[in-house]
KOLSEDREN-296419 format. One line per 4 residues: number of its first residue (from 1); their letters; for each residue x, y, z of C-alpha. Coordinates in steps of 0.05 Angstrom, whole numbers, plus 32768, in hexadecimal, padded with zeros to 4 digits. Layout:
N
NUM> a> X,Y,Z | ...
This chain:
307
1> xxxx> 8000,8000,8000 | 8019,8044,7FF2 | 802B,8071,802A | 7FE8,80A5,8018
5> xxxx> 7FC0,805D,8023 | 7FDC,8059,8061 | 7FDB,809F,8073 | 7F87,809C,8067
9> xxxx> 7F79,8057,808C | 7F9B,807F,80CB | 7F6F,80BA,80B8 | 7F2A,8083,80B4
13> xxxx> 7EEE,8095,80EC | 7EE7,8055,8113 | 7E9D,8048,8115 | 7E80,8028,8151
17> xxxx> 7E43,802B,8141 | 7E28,8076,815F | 7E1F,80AC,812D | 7E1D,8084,80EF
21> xxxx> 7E07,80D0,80CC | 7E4B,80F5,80D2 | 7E76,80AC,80D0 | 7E5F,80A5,808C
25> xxxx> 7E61,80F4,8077 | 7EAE,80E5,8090 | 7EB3,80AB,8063 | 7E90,80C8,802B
29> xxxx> 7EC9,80FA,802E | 7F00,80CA,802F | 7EE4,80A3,7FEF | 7EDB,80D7,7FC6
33> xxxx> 7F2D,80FB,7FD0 | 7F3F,80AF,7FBA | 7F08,80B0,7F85 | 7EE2,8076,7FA4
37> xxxx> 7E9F,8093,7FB8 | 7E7C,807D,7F72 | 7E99,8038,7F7C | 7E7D,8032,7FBC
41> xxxx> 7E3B,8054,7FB2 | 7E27,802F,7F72 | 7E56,7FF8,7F72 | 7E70,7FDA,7F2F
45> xxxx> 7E5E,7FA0,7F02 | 7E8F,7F66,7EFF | 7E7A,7F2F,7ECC | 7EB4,7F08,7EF3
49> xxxx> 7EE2,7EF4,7EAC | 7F15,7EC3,7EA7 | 7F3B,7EF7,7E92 | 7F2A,7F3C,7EAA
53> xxxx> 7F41,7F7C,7E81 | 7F69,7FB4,7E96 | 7F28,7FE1,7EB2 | 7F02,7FAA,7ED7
57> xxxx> 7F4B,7F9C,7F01 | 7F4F,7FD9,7F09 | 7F06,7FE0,7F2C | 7F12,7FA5,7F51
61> xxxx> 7F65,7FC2,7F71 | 7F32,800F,7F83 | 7EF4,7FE1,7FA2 | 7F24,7FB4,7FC2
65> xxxx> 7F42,7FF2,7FDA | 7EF8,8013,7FF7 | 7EE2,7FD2,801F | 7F23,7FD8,8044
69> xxxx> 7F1C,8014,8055 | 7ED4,8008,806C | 7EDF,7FC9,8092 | 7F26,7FF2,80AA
73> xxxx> 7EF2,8025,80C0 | 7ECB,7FF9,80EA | 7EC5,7FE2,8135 | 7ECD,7F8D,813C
77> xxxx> 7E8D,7F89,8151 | 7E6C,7FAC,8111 | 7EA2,7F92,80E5 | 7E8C,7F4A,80F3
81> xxxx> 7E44,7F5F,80C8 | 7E69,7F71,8084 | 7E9E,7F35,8094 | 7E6A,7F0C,8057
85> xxxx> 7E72,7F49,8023 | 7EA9,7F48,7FE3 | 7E99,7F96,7FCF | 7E9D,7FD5,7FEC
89> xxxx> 7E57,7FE4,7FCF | 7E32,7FA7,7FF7 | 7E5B,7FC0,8034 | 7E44,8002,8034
93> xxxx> 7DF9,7FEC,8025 | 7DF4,7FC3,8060 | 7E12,7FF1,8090 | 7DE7,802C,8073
97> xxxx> 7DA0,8008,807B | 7DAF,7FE7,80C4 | 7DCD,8029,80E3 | 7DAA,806A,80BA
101> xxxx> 7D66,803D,80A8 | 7D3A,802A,8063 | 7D2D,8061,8037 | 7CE8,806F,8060
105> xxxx> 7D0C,8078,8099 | 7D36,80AA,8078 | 7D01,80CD,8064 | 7CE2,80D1,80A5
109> xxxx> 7D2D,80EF,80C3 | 7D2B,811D,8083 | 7CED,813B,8092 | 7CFA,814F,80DB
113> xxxx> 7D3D,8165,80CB | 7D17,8193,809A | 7CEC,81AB,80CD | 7D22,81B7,8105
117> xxxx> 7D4C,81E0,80CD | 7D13,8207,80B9 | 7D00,8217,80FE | 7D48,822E,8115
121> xxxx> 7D58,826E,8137 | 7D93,828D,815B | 7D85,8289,81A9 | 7D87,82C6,81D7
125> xxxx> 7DC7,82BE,81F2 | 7DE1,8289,81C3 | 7E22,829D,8199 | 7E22,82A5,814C
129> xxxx> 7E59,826F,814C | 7E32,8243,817F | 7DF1,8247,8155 | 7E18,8245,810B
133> xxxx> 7E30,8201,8129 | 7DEF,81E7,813B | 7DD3,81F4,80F0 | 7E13,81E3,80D8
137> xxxx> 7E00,8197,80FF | 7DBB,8195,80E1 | 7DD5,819C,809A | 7E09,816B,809D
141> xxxx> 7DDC,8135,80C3 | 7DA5,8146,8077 | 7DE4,813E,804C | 7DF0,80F8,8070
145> xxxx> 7DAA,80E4,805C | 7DB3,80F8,8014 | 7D95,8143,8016 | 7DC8,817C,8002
149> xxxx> 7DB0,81C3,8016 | 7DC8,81F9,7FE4 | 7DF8,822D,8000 | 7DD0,8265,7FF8
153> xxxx> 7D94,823D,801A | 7DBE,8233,8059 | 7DDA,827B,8057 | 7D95,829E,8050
157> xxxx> 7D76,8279,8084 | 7DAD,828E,80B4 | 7DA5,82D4,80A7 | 7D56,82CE,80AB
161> xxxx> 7D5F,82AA,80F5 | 7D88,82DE,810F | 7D82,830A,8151 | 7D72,8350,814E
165> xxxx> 7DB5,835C,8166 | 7DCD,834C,811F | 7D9F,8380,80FA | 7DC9,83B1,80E4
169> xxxx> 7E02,8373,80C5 | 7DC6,8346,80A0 | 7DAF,837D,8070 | 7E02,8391,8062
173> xxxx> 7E0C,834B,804F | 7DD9,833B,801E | 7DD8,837D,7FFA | 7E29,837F,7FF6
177> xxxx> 7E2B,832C,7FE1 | 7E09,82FF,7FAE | 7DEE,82CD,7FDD | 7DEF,8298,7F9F
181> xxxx> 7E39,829C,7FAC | 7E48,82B4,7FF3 | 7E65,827D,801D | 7E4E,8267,8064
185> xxxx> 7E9E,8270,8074 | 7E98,82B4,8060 | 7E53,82C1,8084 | 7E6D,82A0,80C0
189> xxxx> 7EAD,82CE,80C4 | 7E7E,8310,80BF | 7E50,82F2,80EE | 7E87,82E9,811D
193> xxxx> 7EA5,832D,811D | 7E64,8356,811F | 7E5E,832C,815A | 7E95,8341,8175
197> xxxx> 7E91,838B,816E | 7E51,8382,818C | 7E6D,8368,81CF | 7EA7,8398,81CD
201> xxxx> 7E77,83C9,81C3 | 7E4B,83BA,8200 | 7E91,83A6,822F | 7E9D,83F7,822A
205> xxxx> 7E5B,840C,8236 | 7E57,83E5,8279 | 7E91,8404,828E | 7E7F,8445,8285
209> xxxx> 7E40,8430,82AB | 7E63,841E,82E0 | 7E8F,845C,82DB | 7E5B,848B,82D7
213> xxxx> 7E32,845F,8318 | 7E70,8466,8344 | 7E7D,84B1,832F | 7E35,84BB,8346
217> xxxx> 7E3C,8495,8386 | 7E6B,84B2,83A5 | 7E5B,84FF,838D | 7E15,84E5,83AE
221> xxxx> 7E37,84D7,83EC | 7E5F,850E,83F4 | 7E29,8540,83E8 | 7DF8,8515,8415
225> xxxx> 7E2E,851C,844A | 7E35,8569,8441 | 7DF1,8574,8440 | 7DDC,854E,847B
229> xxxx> 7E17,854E,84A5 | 7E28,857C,84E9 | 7E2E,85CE,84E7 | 7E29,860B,8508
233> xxxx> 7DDF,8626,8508 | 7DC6,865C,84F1 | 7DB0,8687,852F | 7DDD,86A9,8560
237> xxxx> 7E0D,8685,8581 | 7E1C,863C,857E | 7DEA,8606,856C | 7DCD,85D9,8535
241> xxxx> 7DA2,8606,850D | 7D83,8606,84C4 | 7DCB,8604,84A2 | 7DDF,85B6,84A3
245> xxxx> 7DC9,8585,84CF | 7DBD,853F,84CD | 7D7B,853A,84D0 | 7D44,8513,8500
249> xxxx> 7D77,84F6,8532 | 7D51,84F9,856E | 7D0D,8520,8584 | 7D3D,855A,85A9
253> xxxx> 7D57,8568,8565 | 7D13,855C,853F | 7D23,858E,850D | 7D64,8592,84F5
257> xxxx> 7D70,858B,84AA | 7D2C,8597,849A | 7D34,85E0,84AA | 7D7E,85DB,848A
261> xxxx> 7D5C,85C5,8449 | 7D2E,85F8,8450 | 7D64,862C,8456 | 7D87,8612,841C
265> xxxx> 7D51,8610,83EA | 7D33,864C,8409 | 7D7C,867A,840D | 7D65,8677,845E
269> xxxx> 7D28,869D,8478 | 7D1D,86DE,8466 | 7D03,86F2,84B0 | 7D2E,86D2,84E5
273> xxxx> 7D03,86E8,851D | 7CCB,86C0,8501 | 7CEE,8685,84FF | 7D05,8689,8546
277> xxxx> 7CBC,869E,8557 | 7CA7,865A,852E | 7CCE,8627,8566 | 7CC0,861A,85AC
281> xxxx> 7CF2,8602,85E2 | 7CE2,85C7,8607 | 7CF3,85DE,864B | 7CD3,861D,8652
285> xxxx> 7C94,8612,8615 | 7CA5,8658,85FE | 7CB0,866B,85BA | 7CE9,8690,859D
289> xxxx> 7D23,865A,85AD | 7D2D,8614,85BD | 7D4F,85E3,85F1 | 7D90,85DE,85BB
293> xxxx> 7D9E,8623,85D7 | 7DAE,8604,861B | 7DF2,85F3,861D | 7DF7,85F5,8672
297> xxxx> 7DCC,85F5,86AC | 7DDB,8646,86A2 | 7DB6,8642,8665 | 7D89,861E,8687
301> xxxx> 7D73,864D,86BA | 7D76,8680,868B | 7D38,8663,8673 | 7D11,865B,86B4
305> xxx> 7D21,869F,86B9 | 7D07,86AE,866E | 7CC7,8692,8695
């Protein structure tokens, strides 16, 4: 045997009897890049001669040659069913209708794989490449049953099961190709890279989200920390007045912040006497201060006397 025969029988799919569809699409290949596959899909007619002519040996050395490589292709326990067989031809026949089924059968597989390609759509968070590769599965498992979709069949029914988030790449395509002759290669690879923008696209965005959301955060705080933290009032003397002030801490200091709001929005009242006039202190019910004002027990009895 010459050393391309031996490179191919290392190159054979052993067959073990799963997956019978893509074993023989892998086989199919093989024959036909040794110019086999018509030998071993319609077989040849040998009237068996005393003496045989130049062309029938040679159709015997290339189907000599194709039943090796079948039974070469074959796990012991399958092999053992063509072990009867002289031709590639009868080989292939018997393993075809015992593993992919009598022509009604492959009608029956036909028509669903129809149906599934037909009803085929990109899913939401499904990759162009992972969902090219699904149709690319269906196609191959209708060429092993003898159907052969055109390329512009396969490539127009990608583009029409698309996601919206390849809307603005389906109409390029078609008007800058001639789908008769655009490739699913070439689809694929445009596919892929509009894909790719997309997501490099969105990766930026995010993180100027997440800029923008931790610029705003932390302004937020600061200016919810100035506007609400501790300050001088805005009477006479010390105390926590309508400037800044944290707000309802406690019922002795019931209305700090709301009057500092009120100051701020307001540019502080117009009439400070009213405002004093407005409050009452705790400890002596009169109006015109408030218990803040009491720093001591002086300031205490300064209001007994204000009694």
């Amino acid at each position: 045997m010459s050393s391309n025969g031996r490179n191919m029988q290392a190159l054979v799919p052993i067959f073990k009897g799963e997956k019978y569809h893509l074993w023989s699409l892998k086989m199919k290949m093989m024959f036909r890049s040794q110019e086999l596959w018509d030998l071993v899909e319609t077989g040849f007619e040998d009237p068996n001669p005393e003496k045989p002519d130049q062309p029938l040996q040679e159709k015997r050395k290339k189907d000599a040659k194709a039943l090796f490589f079948i039974q070469s292709a074959l796990d012991e326990d399958i092999l053992s069913r063509i072990s009867a067989v002289n031709t590639a031809h009868e080989a292939w026949e018997i393993l075809k209708q015992e593993y992919m089924g009598a022509q009604k059968v492959i009608t029956v597989k036909l028509e669903t794989l129809r149906q599934k390609f037909e009803t085929l759509s990109i899913k939401e968070k499904e990759s162009i490449q992972e969902y090219l590769a699904r149709v690319s599965a269906i196609v191959n498992q209708m060429k092993s049953y003898g159907e052969f979709l055109s390329n512009e069949s396969i490539v127009s029914k990608v583009l029409r099961s698309l996601s919206p988030r390849f809307e603005y790449i389906v109409p390029a395509i078609i008007e800058a190709n001639d789908l008769s002759t655009y490739t699913f290669d070439e689809m694929m690879s445009s596919l892929i890279a509009h894909e790719d923008r997309i997501s490099k696209s969105s990766e930026k965005a995010e993180e100027k989200a997440f800029q923008v959301k931790g610029n705003f955060s932390e302004n937020g705080r600061s200016e919810s920390y100035g506007s609400h933290g501790r300050g001088r009032g805005g009477f006479n003397g010390r105390g926590r007045g309508y400037g800044r002030g944290r707000g309802f801490s406690n019922d002795q200091n019931q209305y700090r912040g709301s009057y500092g709001d009120e100051n701020q929005h307001n540019g502080g009242f117009k009439d400070q006497n009213q405002f004093r006039n407005s409050i009452q202190c705790r400890y002596c019910k009169k109006n015109g201060h408030k218990e803040a004002d009491f720093w001591s027990k002086q300031r205490n009895e300064r209001c007994f006397r204000l009694m």
